[in-house]
C-alpha positions as CSV (number, residue, x, y, z in Angstrom):
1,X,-7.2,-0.5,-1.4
2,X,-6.6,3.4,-0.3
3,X,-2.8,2.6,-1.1
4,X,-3.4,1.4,-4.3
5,X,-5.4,4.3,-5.7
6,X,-2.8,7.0,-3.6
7,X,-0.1,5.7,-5.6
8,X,-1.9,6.1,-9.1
9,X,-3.4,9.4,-7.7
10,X,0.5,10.4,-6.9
11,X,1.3,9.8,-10.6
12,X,1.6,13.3,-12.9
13,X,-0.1,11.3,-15.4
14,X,-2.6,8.5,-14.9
15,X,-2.3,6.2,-18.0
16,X,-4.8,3.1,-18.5
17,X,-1.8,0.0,-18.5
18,X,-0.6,1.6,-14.9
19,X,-4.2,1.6,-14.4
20,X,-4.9,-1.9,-15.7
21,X,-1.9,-3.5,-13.9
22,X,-3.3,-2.1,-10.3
23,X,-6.9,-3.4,-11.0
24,X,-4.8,-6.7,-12.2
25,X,-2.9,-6.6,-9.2
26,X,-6.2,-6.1,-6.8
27,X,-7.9,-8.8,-8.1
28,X,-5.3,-11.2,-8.0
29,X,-4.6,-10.3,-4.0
30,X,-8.1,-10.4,-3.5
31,X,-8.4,-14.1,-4.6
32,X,-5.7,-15.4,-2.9
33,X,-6.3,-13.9,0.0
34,X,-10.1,-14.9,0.2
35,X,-9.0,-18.7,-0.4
36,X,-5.8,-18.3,2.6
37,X,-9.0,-17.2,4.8
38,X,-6.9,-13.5,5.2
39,X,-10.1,-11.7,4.3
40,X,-14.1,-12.7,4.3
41,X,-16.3,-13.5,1.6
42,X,-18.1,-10.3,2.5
43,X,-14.5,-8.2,1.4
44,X,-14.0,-9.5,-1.3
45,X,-17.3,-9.0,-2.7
46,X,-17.5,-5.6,-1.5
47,X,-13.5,-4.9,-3.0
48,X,-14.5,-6.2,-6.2
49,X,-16.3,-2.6,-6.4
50,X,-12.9,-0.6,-6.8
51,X,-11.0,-3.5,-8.9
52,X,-14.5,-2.8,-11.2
53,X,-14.7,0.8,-11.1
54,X,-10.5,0.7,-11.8
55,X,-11.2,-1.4,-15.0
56,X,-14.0,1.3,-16.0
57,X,-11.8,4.2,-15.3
58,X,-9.6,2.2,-17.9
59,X,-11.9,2.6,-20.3
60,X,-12.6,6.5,-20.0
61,X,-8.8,6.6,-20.5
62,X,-8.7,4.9,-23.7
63,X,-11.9,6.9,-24.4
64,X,-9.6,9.8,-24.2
65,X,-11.3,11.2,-21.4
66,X,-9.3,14.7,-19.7
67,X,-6.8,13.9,-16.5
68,X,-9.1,16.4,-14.7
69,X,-12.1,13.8,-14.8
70,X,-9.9,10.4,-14.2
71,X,-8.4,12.1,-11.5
72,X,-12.2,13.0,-10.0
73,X,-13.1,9.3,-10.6
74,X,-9.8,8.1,-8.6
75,X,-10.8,10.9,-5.8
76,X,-14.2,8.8,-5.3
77,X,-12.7,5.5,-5.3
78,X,-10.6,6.9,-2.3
79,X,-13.8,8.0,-0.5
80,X,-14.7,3.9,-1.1
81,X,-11.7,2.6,0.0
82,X,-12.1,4.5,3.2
83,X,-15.7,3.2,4.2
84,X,-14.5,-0.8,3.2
85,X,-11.6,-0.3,5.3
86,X,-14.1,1.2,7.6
87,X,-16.0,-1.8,7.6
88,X,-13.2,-4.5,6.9
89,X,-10.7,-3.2,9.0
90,X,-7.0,-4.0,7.7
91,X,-8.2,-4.8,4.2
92,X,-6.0,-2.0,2.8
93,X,-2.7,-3.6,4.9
94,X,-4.0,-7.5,3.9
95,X,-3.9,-6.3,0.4
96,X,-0.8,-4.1,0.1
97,X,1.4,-7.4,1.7
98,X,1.6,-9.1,-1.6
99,X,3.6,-6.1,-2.8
């Protein structure tokens, strides 16, 4: 999950289909990987939370909100990724195989 938002966080310029296609990407991993047994119930539900808040960070950029405040929003979905991984150690590396 940290990987994913580092690499949009890396990006000059954060658009909402690079966005979109990570949140995409996210919740597509998170399925398979909760029905292959890779992750728990528990992660996945709790995961959800950043594929979510990417989808609504989506939104404030096709609202036209500034760079300056998607980038803030991206900076507190790393300080989320850090506690699940935290709590669901490896869930960052379990997602970022499917890559």
């Amino acid at each position: 999950m940290r990987t994913c938002i580092d690499r949009l966080i890396a990006q000059p310029h954060v658009d909402g289909p690079r966005v979109k296609s990570e949140a995409e990407y996210i919740s597509g991993r998170l399925e398979v990987c909760r029905i292959n047994g890779e992750i728990s119930n528990d992660a996945f539900l709790d995961a959800g939370a950043i594929q979510g808040a990417l989808e609504m960070i989506v939104n404030h950029i096709d609202m036209g909100v500034s760079q300056r405040e998607i980038h803030d929003l991206l900076v507190q979905q790393i300080t989320r990724a850090n506690r699940l991984e935290e709590k669901h150690p490896g869930l960052d590396k379990i997602i970022e195989k499917g890559r």
